[in-house]
N, C-alpha and C positions, 0 to 999 in steps of 0.2 A: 725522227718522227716520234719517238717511242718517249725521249725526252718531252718533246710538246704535249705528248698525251697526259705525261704527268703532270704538268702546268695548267693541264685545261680541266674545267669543271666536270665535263663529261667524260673526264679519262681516257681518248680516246681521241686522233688528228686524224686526218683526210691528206692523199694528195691526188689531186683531179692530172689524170693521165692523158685525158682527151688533147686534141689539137685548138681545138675552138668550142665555147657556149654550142653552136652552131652543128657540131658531129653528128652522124647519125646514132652514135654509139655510146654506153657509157662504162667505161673503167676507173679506179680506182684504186690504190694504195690505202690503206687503213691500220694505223696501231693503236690496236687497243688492251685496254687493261684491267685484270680482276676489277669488280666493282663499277663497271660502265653499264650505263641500264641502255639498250638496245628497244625502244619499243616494238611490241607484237607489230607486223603491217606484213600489209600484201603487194604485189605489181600486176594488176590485173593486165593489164597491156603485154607481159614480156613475161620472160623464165628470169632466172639470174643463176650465175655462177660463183661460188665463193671458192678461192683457194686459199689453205692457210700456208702461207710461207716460213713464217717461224711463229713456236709457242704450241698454244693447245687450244685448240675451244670445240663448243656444242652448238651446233647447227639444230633447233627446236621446233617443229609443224605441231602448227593447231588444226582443228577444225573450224567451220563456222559457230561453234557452240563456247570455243574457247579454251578446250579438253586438249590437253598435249595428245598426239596421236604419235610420231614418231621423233630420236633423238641422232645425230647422227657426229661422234666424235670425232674433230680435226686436227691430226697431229700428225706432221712429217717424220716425227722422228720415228712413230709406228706405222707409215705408209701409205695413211688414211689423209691426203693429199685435198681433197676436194668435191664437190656434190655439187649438181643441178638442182637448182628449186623451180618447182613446175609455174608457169604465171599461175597470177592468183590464189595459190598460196601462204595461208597467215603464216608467218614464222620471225626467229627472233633467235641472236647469234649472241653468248654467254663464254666471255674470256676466263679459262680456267689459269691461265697463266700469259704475263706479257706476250701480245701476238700480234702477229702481221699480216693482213690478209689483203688477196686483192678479189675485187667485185666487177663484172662483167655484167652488164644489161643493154638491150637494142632499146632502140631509139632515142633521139631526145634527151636531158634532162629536162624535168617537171616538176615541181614540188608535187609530193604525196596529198592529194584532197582528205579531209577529215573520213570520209567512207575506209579510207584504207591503210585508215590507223585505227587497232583495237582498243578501244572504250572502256572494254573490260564491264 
């Protein structure tokens, strides 16, 4: 995967973990890479879970104003494994080094509507 991230514009592959479109659940596999731009967004519906499997990165909460409020570093190698992001939530995930991470969310996949992507 980490190969394909490098090939892809966005720096950064997907692999859908679900069973079916159809689950109630969503998981994910993701390698991404320094210099992948992660837009601000929130999941008003749901929390999410991010765990980084291998590499490093920064897990970033805004407020509604757009003002970083808290930063919270991921890296196995120093123990710092993984965080809950509360639903609704703006935040936004910055690979400090190739990383692997997997993403947990209930319900559904939906595409993000324009509300819960920041504008900036």
């Amino acid at each position: 995967m980490t190969e394909q991230a490098k090939a892809s514009p966005r720096l950064r592959m997907n692999m859908d973990l679900r069973n079916s479109p159809d689950d109630q659940s969503q998981r994910m596999l993701n390698a991404i890479l320094p210099g992948s731009v992660v837009p601000v967004h929130r999941h008003r519906s749901t929390s999410e879970t991010v765990v980084c499997l291998r590499g490093c990165v920064d897990e970033i909460f805004y407020d509604d104003s757009g003002h970083e409020t808290a930063r919270f570093r991921l890296d196995p190698s120093a123990g710092t494994f993984g965080l809950q992001i509360p639903a609704g939530q703006w935040h936004t995930l910055v690979a400090l080094q190739p990383s692997v991470i997997v993403e947990f969310k209930d319900g559904k996949f939906a595409p993000m509507g324009k509300a819960d992507v920041w504008e900036g």
